[in-house]
N, CA and C of each residue as an Amber inpcrd file, in Angstrom:
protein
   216
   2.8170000  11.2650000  -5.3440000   3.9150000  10.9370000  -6.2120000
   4.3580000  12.1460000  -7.0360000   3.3550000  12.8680000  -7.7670000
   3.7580000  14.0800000  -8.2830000   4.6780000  15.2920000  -7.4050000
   3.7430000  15.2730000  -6.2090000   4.7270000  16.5790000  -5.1730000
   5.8060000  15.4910000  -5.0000000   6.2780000  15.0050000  -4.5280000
   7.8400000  14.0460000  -4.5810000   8.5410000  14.3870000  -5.6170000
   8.0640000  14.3110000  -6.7730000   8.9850000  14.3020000  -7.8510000
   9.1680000  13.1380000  -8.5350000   8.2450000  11.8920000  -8.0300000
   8.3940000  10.0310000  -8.7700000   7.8850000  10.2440000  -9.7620000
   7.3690000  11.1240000 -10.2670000   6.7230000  11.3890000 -11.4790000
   7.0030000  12.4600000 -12.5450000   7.0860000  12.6230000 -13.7280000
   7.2770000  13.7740000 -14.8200000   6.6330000  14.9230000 -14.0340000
   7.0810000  16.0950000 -14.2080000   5.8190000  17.3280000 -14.5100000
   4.6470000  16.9190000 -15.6440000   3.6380000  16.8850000 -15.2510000
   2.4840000  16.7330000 -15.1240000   1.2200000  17.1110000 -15.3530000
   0.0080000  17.3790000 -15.5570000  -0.9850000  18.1610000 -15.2660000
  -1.8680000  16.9070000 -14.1100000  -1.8590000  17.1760000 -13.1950000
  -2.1960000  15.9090000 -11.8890000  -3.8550000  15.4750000 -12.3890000
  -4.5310000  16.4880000 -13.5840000  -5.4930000  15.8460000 -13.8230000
  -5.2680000  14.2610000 -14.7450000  -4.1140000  14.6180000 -15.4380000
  -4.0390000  13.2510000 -16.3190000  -3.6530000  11.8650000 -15.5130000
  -3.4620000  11.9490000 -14.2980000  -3.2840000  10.7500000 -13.4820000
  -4.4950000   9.8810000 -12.7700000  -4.4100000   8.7890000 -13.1520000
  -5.2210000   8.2300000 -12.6630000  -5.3830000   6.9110000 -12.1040000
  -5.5280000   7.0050000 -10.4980000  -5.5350000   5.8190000  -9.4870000
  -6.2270000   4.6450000  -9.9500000  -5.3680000   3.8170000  -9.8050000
  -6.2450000   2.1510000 -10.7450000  -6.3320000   1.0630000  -9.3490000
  -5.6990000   1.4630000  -8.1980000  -6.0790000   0.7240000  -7.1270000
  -4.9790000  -0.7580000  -7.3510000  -5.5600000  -2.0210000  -7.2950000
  -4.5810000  -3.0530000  -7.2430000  -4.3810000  -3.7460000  -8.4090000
  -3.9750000  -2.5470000  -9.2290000  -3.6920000  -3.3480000 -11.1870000
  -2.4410000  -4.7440000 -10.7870000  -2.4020000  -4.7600000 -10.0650000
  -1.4890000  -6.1670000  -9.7640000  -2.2330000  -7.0030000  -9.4360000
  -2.7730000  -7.2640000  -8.5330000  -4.0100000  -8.3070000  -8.1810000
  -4.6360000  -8.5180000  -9.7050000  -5.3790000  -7.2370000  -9.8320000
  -6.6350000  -7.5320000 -11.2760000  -5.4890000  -7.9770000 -12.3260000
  -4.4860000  -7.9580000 -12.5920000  -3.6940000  -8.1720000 -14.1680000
  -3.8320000  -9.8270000 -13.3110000  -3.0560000 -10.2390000 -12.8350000
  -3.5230000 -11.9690000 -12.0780000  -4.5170000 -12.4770000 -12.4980000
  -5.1840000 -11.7130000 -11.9320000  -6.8020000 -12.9710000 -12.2590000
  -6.9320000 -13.0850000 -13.9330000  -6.6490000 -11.7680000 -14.5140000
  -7.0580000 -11.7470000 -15.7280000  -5.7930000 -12.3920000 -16.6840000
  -4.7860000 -13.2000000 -15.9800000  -3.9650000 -13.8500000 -16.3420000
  -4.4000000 -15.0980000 -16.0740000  -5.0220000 -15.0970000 -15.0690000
  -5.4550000 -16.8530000 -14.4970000  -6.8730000 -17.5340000 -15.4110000
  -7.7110000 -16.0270000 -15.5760000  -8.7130000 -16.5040000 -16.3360000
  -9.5920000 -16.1740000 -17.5320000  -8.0950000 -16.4030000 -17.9780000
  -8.3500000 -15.7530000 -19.6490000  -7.2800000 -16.0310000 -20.3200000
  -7.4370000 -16.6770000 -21.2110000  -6.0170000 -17.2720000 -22.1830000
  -5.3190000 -15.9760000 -22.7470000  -6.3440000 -15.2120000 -23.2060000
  -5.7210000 -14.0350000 -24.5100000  -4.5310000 -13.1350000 -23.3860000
  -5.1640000 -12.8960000 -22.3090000  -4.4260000 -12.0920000 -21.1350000
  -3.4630000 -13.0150000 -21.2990000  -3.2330000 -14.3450000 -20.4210000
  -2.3520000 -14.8120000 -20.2310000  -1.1840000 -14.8690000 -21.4110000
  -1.7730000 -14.9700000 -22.5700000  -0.7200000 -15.0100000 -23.6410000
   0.2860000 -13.4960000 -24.2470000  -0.6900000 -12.8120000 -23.6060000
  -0.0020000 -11.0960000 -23.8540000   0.8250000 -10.8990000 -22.4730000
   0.2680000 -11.5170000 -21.3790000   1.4610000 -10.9390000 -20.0160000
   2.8380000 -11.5050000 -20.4200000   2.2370000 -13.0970000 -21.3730000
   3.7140000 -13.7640000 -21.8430000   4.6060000 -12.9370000 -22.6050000
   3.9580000 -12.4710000 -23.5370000   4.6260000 -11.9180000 -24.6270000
   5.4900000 -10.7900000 -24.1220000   4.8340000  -9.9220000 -23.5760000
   5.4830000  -8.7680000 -22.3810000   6.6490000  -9.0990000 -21.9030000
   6.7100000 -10.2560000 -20.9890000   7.6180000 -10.3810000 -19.8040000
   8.7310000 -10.8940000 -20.8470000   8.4700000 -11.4830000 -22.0840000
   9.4800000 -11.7620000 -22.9410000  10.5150000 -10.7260000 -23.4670000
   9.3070000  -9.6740000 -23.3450000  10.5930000  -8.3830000 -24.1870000
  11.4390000  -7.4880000 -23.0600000  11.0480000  -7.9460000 -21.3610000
  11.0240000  -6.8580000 -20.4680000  12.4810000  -7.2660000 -20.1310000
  13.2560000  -6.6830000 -19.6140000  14.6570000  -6.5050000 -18.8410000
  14.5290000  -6.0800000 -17.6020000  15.3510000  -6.4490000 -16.5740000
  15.7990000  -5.7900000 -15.5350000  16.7420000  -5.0870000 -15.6880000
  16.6960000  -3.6670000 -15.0220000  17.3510000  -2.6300000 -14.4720000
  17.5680000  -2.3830000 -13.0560000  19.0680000  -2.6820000 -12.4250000
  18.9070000  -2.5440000 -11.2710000  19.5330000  -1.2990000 -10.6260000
  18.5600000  -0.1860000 -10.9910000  18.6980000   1.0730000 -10.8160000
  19.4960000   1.1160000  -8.7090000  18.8990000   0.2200000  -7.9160000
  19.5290000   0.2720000  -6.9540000  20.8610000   0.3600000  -6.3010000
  21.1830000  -0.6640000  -7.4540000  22.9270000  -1.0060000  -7.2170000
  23.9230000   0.4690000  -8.3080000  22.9850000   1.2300000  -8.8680000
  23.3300000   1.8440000  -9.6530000  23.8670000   3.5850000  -8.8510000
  24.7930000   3.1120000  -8.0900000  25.0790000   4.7730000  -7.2560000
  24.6050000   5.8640000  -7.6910000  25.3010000   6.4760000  -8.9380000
  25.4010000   7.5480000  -9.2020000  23.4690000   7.9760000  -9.9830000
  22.4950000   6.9350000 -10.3140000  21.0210000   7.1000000 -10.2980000
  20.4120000   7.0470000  -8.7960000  20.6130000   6.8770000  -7.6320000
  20.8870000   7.0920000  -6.6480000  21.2570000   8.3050000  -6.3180000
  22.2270000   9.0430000  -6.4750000  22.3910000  10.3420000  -6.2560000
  21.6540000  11.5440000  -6.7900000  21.3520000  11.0720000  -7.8200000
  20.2450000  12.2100000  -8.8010000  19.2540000  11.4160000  -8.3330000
  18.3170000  10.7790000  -7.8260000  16.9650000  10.1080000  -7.4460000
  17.1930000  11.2770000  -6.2150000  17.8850000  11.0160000  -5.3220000
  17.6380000  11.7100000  -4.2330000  17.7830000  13.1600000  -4.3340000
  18.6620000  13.3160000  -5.2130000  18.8290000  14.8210000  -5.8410000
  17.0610000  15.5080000  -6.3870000  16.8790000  14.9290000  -6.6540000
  15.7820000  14.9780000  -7.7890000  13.8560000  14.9000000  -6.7520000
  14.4080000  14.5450000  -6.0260000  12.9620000  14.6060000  -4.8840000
  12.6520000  16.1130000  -4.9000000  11.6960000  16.2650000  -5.0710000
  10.9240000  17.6210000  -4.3460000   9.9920000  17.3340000  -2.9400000
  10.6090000  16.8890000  -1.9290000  10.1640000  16.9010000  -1.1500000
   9.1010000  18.2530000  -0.4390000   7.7480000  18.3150000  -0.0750000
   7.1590000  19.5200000   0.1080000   7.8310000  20.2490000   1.7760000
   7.7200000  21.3880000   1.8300000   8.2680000  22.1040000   2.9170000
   7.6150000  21.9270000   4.2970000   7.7270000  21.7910000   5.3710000
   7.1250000  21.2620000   6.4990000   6.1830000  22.2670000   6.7040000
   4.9660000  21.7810000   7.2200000   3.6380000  22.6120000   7.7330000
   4.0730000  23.2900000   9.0810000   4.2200000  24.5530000   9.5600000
   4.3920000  24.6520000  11.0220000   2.8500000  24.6990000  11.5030000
């Protein structure tokens, strides 16, 4: 994600792989009130952005890739 560019500049040590924080936030929504009452509270303040339909973020997204240079 960093060589792409999906990410800020960086120091790649401060990143760190959490594996399936979607699965684990679930369970810990399913079995645990306090979780469940904070994912509530969250999704209350959250908005959609539909950066997709949004052309011209689209043009700078793709602009904006650092794709790495091919290995010969």
């Amino acid at each position: 994600m960093l060589t792409l560019g999906m990410l800020p500049d960086l120091d790649p040590a401060r990143v760190e792989m959490v594996g399936n924080a979607a699965g684990t936030g679930a369970i810990m929504a399913l079995c645990d009130e306090k979780s469940r009452q904070k994912a509530g509270a969250l999704a209350a303040r959250v908005s959609v952005v539909d950066f997709a339909a949004n052309m011209a973020f689209q043009e700078q997204f793709v602009k904006s890739l650092n794709f790495p240079a091919p290995r010969n």
